[in-house]
Every structure is written in C-alpha cells, then in structure tokens.
Jmol script that loads the backbone (N, CA, C; Angstrom):
load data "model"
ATOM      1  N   UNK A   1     125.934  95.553 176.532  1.00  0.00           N
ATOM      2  CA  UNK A   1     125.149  96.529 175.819  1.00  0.00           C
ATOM      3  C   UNK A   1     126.001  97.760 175.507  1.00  0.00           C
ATOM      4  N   UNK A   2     126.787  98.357 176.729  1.00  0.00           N
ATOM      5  CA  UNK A   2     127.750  99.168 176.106  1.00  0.00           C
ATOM      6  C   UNK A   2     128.710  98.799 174.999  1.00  0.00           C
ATOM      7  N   UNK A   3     129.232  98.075 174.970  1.00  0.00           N
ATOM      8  CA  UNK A   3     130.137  97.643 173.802  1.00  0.00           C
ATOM      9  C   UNK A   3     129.674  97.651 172.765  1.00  0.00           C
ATOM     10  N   UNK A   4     128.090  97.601 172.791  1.00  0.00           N
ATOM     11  CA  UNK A   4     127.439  97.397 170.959  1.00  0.00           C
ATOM     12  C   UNK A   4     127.351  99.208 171.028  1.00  0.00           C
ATOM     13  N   UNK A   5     127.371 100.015 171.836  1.00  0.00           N
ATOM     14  CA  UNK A   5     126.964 101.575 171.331  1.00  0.00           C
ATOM     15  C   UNK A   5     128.443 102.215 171.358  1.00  0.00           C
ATOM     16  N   UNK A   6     129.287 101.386 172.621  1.00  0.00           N
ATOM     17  CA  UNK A   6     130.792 101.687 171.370  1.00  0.00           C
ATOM     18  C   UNK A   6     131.329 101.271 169.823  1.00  0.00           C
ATOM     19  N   UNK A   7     130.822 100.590 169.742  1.00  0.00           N
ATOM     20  CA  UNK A   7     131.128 100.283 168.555  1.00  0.00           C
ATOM     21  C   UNK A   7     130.336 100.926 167.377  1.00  0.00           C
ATOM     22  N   UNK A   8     129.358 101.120 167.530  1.00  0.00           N
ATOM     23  CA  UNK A   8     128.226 101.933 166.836  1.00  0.00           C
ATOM     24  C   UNK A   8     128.954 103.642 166.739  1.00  0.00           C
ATOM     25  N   UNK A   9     129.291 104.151 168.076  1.00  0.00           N
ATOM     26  CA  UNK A   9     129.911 105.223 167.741  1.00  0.00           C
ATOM     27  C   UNK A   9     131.534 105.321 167.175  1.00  0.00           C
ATOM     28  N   UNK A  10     132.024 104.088 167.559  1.00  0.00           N
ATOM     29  CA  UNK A  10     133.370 104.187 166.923  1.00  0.00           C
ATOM     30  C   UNK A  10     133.476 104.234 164.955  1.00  0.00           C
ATOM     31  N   UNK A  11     132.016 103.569 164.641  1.00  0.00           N
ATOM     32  CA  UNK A  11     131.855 102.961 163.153  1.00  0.00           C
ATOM     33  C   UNK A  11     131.555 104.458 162.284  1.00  0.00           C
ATOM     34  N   UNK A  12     130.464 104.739 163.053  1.00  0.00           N
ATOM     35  CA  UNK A  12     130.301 106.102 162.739  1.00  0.00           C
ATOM     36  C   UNK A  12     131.347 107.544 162.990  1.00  0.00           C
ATOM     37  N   UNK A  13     132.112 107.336 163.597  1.00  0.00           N
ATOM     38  CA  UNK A  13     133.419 108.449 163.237  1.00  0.00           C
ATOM     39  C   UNK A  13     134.036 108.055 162.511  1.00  0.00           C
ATOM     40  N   UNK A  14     133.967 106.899 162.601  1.00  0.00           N
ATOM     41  CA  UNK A  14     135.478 106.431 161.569  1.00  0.00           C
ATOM     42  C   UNK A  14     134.633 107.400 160.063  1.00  0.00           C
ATOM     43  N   UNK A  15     133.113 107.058 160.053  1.00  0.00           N
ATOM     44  CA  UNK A  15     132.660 107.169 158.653  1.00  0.00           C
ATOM     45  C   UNK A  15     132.995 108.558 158.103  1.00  0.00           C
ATOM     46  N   UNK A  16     132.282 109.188 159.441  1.00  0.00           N
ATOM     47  CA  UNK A  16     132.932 111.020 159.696  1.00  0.00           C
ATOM     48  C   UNK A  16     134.419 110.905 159.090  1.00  0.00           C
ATOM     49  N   UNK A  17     134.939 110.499 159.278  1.00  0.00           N
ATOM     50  CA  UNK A  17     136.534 110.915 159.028  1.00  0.00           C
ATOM     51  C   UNK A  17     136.706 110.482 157.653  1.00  0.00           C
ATOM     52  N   UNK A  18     136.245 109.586 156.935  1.00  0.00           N
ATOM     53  CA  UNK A  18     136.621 108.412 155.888  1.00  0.00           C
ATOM     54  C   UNK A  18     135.723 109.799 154.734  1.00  0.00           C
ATOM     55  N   UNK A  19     134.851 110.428 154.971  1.00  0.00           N
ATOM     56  CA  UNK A  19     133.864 111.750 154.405  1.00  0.00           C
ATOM     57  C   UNK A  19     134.893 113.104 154.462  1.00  0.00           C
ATOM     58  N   UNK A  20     135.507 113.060 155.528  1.00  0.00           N
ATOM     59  CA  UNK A  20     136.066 114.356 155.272  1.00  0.00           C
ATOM     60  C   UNK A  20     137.650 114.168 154.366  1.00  0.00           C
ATOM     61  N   UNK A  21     138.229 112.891 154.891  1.00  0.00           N
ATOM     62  CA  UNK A  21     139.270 112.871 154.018  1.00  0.00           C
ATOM     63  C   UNK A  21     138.795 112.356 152.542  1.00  0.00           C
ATOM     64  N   UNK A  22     137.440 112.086 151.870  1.00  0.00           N
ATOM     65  CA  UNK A  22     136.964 111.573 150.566  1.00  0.00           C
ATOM     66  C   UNK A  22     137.020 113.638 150.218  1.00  0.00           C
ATOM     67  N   UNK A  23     136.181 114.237 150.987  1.00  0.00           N
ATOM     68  CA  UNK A  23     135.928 115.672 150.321  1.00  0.00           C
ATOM     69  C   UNK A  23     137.149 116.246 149.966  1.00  0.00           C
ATOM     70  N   UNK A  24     138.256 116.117 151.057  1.00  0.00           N
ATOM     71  CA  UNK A  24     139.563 117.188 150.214  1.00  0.00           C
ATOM     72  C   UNK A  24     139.982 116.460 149.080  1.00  0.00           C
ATOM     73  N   UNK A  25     140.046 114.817 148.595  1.00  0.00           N
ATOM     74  CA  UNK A  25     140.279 114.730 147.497  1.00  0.00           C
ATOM     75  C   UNK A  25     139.690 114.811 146.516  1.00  0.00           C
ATOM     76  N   UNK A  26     138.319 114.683 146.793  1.00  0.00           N
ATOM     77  CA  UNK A  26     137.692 115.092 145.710  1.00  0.00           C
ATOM     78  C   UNK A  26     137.508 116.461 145.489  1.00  0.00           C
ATOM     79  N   UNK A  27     137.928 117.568 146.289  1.00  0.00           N
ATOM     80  CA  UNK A  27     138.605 118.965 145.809  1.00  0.00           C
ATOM     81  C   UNK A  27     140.003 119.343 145.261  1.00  0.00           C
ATOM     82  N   UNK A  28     140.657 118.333 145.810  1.00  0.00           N
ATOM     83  CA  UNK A  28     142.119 118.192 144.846  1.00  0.00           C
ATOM     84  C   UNK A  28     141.574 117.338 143.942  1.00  0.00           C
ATOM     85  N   UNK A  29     140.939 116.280 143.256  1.00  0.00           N
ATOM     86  CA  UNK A  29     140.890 116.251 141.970  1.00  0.00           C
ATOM     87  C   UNK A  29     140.080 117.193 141.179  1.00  0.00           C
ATOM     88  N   UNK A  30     139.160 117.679 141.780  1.00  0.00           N
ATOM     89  CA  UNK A  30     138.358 118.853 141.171  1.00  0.00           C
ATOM     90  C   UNK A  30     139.400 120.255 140.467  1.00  0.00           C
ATOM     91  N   UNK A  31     140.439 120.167 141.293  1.00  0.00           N
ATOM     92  CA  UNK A  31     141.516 121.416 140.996  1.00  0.00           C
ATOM     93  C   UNK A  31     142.234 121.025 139.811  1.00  0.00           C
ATOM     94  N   UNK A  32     142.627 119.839 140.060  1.00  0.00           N
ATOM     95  CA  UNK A  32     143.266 119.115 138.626  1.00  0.00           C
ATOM     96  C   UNK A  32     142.990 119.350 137.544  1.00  0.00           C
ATOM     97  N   UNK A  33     141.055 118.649 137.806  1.00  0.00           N
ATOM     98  CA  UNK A  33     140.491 118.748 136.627  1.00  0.00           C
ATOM     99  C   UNK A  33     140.412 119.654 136.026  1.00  0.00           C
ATOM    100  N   UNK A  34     140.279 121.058 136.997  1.00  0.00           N
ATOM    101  CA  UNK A  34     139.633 122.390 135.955  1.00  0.00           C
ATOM    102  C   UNK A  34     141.176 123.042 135.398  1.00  0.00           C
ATOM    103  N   UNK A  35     142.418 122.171 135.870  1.00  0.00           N
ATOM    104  CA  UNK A  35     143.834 123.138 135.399  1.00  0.00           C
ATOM    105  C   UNK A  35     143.853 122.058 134.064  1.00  0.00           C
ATOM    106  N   UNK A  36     143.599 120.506 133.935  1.00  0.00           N
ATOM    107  CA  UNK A  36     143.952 119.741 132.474  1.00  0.00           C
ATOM    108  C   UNK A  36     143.007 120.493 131.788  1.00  0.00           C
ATOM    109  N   UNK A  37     141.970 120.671 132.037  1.00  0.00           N
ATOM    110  CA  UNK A  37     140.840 121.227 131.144  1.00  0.00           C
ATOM    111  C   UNK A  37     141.210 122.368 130.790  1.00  0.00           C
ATOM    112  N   UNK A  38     142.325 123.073 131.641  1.00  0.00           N
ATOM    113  CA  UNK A  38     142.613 124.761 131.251  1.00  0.00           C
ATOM    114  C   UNK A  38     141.328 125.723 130.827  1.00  0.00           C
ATOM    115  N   UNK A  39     140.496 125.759 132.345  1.00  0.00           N
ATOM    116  CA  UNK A  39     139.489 126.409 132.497  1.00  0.00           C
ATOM    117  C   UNK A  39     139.937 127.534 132.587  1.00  0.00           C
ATOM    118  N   UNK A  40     139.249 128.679 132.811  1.00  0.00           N
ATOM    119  CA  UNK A  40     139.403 130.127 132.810  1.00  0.00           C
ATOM    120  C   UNK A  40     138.712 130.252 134.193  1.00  0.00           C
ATOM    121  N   UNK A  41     139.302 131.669 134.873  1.00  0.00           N
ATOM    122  CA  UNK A  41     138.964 131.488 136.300  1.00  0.00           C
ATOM    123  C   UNK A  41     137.337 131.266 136.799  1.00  0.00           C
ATOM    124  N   UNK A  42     136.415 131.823 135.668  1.00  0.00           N
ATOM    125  CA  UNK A  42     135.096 132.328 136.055  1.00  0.00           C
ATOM    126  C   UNK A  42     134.681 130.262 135.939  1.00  0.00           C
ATOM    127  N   UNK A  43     135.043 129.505 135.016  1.00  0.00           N
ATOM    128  CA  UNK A  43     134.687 127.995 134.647  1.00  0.00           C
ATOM    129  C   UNK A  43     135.019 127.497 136.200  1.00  0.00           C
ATOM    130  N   UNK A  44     136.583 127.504 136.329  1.00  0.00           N
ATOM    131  CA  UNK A  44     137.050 126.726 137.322  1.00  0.00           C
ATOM    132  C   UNK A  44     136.157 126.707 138.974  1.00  0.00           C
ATOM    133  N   UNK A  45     135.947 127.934 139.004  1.00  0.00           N
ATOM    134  CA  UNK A  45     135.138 128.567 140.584  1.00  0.00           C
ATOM    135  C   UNK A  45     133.753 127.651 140.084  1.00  0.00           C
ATOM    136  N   UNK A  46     133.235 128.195 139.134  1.00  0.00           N
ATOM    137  CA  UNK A  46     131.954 127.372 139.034  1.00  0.00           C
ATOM    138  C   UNK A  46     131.906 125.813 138.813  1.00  0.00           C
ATOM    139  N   UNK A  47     132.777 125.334 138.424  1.00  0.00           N
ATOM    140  CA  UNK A  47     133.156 123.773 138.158  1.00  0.00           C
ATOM    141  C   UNK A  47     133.341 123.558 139.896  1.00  0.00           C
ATOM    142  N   UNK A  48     134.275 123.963 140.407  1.00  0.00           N
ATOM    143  CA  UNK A  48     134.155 123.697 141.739  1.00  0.00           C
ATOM    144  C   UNK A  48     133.285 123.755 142.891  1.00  0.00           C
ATOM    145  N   UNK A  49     132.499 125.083 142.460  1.00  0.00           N
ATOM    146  CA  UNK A  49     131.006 125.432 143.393  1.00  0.00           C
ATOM    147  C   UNK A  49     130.268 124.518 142.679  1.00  0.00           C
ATOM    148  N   UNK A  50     130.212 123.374 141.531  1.00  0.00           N
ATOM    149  CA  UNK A  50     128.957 122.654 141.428  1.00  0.00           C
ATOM    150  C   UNK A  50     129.342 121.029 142.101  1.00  0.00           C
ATOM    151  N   UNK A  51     130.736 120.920 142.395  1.00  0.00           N
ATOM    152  CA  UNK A  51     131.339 119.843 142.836  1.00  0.00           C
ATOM    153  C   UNK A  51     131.067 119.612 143.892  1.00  0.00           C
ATOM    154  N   UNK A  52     131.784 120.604 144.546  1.00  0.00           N
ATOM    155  CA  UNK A  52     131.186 120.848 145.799  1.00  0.00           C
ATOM    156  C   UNK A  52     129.576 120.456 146.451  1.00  0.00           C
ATOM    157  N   UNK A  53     129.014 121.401 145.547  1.00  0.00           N
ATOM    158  CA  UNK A  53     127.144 120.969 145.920  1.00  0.00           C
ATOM    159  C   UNK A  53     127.119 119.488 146.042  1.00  0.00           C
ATOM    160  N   UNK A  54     127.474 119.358 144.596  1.00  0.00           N
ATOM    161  CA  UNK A  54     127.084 118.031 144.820  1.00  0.00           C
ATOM    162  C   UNK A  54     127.472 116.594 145.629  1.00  0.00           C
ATOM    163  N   UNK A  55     128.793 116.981 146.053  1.00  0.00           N
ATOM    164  CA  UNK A  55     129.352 116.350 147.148  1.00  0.00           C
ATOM    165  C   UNK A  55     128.337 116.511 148.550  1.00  0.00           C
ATOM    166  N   UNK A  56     128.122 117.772 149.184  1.00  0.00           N
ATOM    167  CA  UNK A  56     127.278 118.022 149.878  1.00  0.00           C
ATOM    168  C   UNK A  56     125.868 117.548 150.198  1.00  0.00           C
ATOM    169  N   UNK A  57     125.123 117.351 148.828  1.00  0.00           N
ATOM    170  CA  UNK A  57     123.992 116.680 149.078  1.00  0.00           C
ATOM    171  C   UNK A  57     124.423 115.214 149.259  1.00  0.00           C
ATOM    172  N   UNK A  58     125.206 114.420 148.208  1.00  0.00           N
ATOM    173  CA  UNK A  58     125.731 113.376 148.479  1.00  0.00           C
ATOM    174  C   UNK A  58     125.999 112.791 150.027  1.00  0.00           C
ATOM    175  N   UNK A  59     126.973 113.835 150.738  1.00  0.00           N
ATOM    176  CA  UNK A  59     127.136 113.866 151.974  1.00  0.00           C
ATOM    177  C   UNK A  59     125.979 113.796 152.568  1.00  0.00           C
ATOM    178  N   UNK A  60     124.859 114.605 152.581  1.00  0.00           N
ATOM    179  CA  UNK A  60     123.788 114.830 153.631  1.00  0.00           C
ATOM    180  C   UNK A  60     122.921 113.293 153.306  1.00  0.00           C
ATOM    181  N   UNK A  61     122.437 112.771 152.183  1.00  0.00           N
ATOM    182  CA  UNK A  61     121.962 111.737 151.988  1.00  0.00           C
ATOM    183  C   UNK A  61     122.409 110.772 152.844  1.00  0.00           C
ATOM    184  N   UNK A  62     123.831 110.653 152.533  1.00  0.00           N
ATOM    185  CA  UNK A  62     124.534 109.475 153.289  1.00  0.00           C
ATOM    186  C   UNK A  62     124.354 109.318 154.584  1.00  0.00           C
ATOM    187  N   UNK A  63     124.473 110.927 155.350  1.00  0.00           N
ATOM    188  CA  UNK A  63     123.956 110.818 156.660  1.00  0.00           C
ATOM    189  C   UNK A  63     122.867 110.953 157.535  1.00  0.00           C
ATOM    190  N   UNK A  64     122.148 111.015 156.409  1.00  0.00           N
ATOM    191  CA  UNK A  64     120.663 110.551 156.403  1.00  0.00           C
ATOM    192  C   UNK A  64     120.253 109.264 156.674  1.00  0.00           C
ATOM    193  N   UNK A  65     120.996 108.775 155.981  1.00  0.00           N
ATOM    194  CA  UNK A  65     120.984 107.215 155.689  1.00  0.00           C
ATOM    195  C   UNK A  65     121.458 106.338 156.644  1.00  0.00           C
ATOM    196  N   UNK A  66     122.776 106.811 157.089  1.00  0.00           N
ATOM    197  CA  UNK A  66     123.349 106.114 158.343  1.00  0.00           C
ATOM    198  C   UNK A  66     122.420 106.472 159.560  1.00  0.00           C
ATOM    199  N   UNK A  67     122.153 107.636 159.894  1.00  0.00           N
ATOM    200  CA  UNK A  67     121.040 107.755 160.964  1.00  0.00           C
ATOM    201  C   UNK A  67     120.233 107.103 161.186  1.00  0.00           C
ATOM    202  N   UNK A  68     119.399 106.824 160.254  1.00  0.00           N
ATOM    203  CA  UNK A  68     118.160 105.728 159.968  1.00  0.00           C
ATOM    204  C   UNK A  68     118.581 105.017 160.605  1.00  0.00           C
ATOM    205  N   UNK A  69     119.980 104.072 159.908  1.00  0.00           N
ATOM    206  CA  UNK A  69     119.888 102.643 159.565  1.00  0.00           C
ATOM    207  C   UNK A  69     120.175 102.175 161.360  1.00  0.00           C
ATOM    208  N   UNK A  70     121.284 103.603 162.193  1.00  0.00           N
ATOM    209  CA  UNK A  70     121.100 103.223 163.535  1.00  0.00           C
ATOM    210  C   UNK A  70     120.156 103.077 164.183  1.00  0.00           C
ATOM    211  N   UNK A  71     119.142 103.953 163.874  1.00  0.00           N
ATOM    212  CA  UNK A  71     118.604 104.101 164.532  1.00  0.00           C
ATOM    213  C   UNK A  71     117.466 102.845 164.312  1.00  0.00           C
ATOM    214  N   UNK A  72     116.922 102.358 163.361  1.00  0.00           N
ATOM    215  CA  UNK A  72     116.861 101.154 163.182  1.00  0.00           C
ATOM    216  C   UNK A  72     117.254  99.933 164.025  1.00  0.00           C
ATOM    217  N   UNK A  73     118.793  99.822 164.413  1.00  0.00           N
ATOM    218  CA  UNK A  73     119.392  98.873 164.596  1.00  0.00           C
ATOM    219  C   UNK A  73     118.892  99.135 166.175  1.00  0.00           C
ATOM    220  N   UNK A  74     119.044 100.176 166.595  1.00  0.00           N
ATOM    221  CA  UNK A  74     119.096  99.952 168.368  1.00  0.00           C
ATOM    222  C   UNK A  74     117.648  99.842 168.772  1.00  0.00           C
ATOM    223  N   UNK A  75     116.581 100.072 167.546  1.00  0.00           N
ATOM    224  CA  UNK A  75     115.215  99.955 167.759  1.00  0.00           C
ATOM    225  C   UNK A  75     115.298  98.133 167.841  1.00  0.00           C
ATOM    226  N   UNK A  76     115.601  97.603 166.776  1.00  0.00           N
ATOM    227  CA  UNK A  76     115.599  96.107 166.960  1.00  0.00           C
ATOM    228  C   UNK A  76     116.585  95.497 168.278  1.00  0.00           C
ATOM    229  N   UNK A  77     117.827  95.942 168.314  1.00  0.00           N
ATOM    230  CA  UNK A  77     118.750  95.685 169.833  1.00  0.00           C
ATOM    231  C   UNK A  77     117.904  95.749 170.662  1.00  0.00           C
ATOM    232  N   UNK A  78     116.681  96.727 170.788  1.00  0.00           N
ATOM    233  CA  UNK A  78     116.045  97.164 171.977  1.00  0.00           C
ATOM    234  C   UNK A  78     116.953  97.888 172.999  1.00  0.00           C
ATOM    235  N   UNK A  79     117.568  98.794 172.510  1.00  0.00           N
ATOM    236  CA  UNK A  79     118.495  99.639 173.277  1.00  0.00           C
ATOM    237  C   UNK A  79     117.844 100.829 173.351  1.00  0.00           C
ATOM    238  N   UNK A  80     117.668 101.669 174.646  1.00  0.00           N
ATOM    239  CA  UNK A  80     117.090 102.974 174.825  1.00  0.00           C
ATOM    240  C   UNK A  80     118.250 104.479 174.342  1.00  0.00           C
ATOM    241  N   UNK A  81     117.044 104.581 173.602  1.00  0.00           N
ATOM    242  CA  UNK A  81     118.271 106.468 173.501  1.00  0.00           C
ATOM    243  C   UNK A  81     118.243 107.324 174.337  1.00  0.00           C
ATOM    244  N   UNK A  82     118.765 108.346 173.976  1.00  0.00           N
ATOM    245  CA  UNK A  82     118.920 109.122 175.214  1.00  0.00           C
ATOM    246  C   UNK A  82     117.716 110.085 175.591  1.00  0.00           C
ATOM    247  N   UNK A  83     116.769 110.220 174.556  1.00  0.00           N
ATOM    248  CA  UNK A  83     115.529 110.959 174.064  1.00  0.00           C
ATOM    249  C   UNK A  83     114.084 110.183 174.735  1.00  0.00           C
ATOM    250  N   UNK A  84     114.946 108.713 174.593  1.00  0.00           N
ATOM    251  CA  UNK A  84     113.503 107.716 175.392  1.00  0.00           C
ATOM    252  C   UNK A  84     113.836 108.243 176.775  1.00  0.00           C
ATOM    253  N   UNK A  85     115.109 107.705 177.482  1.00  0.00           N
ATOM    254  CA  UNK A  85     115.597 108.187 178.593  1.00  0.00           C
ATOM    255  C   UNK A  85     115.029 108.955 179.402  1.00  0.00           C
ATOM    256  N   UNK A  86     115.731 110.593 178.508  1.00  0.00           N
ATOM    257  CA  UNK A  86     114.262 111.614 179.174  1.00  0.00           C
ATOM    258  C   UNK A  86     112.963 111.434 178.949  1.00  0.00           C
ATOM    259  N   UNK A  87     112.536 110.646 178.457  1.00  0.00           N
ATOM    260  CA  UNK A  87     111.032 111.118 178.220  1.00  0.00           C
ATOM    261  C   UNK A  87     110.694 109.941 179.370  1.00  0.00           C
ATOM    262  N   UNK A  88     111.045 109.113 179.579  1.00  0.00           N
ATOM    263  CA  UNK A  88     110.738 107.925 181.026  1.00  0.00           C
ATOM    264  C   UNK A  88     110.763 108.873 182.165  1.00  0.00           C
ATOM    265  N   UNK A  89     112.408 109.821 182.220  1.00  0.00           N
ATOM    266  CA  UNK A  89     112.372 110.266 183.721  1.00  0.00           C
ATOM    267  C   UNK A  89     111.327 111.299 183.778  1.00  0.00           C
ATOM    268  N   UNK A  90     111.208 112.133 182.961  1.00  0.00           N
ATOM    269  CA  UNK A  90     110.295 113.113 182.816  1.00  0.00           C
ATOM    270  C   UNK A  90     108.777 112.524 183.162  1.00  0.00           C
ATOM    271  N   UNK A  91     108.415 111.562 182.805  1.00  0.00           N
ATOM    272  CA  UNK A  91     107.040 110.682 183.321  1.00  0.00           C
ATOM    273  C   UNK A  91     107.078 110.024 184.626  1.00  0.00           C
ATOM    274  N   UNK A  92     108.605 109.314 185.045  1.00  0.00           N
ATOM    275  CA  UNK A  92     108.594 109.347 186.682  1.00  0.00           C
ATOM    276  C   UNK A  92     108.022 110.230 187.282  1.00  0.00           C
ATOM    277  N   UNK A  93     108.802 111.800 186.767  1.00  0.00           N
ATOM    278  CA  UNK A  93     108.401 112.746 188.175  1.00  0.00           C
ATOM    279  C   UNK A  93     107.090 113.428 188.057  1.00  0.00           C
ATOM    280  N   UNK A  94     106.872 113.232 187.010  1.00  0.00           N
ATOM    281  CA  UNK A  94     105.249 113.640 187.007  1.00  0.00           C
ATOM    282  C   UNK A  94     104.826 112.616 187.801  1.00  0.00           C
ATOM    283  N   UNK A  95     104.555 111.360 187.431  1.00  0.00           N
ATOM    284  CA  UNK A  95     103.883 110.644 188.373  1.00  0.00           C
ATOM    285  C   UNK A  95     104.046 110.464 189.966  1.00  0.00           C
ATOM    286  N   UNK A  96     105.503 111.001 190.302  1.00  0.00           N
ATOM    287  CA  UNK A  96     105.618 111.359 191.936  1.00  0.00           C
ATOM    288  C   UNK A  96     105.091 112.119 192.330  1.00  0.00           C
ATOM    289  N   UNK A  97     105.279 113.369 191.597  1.00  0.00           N
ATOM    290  CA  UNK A  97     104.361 114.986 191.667  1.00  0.00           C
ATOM    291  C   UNK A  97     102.799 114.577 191.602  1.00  0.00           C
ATOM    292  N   UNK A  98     102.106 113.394 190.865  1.00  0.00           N
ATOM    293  CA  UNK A  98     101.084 113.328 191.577  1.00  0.00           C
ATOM    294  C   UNK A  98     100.371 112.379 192.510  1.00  0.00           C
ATOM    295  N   UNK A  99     101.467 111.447 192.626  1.00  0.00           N
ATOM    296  CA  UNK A  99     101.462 110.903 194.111  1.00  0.00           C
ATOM    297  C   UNK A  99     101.830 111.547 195.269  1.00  0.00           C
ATOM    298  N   UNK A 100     102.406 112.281 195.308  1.00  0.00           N
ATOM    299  CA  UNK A 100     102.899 113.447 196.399  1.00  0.00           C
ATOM    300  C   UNK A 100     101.468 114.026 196.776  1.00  0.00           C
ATOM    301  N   UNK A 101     100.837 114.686 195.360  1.00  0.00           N
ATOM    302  CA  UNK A 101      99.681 115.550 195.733  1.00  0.00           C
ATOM    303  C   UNK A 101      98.475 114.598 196.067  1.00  0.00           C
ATOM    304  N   UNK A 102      98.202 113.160 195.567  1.00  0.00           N
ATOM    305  CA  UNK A 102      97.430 112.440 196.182  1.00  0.00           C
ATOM    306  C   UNK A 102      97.598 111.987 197.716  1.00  0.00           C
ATOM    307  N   UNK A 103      98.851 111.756 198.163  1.00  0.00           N
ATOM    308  CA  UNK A 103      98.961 111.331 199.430  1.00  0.00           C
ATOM    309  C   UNK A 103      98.645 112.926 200.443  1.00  0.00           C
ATOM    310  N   UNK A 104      99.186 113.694 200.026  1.00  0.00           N
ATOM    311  CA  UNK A 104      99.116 115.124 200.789  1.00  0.00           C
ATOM    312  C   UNK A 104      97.813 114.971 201.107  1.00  0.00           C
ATOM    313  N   UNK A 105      96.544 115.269 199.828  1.00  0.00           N
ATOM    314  CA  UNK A 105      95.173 115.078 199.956  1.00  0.00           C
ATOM    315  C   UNK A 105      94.514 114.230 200.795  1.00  0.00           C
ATOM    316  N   UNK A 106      95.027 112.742 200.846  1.00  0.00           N
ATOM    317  CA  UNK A 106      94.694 111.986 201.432  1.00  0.00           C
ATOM    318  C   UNK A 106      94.695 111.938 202.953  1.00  0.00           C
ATOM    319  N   UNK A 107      96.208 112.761 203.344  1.00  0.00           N
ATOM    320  CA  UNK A 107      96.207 112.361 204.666  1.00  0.00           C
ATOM    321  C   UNK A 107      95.625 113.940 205.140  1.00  0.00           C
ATOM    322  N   UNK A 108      94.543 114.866 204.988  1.00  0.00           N
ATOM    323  CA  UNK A 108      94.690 116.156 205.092  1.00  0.00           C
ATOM    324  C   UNK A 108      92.616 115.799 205.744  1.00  0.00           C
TER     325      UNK A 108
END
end "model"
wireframe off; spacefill off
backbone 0.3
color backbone group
C-alpha cells in the first residue's frame, strides 16, 4: 500500500516540476514573441501580464484536476487519507472519554 502512495506522490512532483519548467518557457517564448512583434514597452508588459494569467488559470485547472483524479483513485484503492485518519482517532477518544465517564458512573 505504501508503494502505491509513493508513487502517487512521486507522479505528482514530477508534474510540479514538468509545470514549472513548461512556465519559464512559456515566458521565454512570450519574450520572443513581444521582441519579433517589436512591441513597445506598454504592449510587451501587457502581452506578458495576459500570458501569464492565462497560464495561471491553466495551471490552477490542471491542479484541480489532478487532485480530483487522486483523490478519486485512493477512494477506489480504498486507501485512508490523512483527514479520514484524524477524524477515526478523534472518534476513538471521544468514545473512551465516554466510556471512561460510563464506567466511573457505574462503579460510583
């Protein structure tokens, strides 16, 4: 079971990394573009602040998307997160805390 959530996190950095080295080139071609085009400074900043955006939402979608799709996957694996985790131990100790206070009662 560990080996499938290493691999799950190894897939997903790699993706992290494969995103950040896609953004600087697509800001070095963005630079290109606005010097062949022989933009003027006020074009170029704004050609780049709309590149940018839109890379960004692009980006956030995607990791939108990958989130899901894990989270998906370890729902079908039947693998616990770390969120189920606490919320189990957190219901253990309540339920000791009121077996504690039932037995106290009981033997009193």
């Amino acid at each position: 079971m560990t080996d499938i959530v290493d691999v799950i996190k190894k897939t997903m950095l790699m993706g992290i990394g494969l995103a950040l080295t896609a953004k600087d080139e697509m800001e070095d071609m963005a630079r290109d573009i606005e010097k062949r085009l022989d933009m003027n400074e006020e074009e170029g900043k704004k050609f780049i602040k709309d590149v940018r955006k839109r890379y960004d939402e692009s980006q956030r979608k995607l990791e939108d998307r990958v989130e899901k799709s894990v989270r998906e996957f370890l729902k079908k694996a039947d693998i616990v997160t770390s969120d189920e985790l606490k919320a189990l131990k957190k219901e253990i100790r309540e339920l000791k805390q009121t077996l504690n206070k039932e037995a106290q009662t009981g033997s009193e």
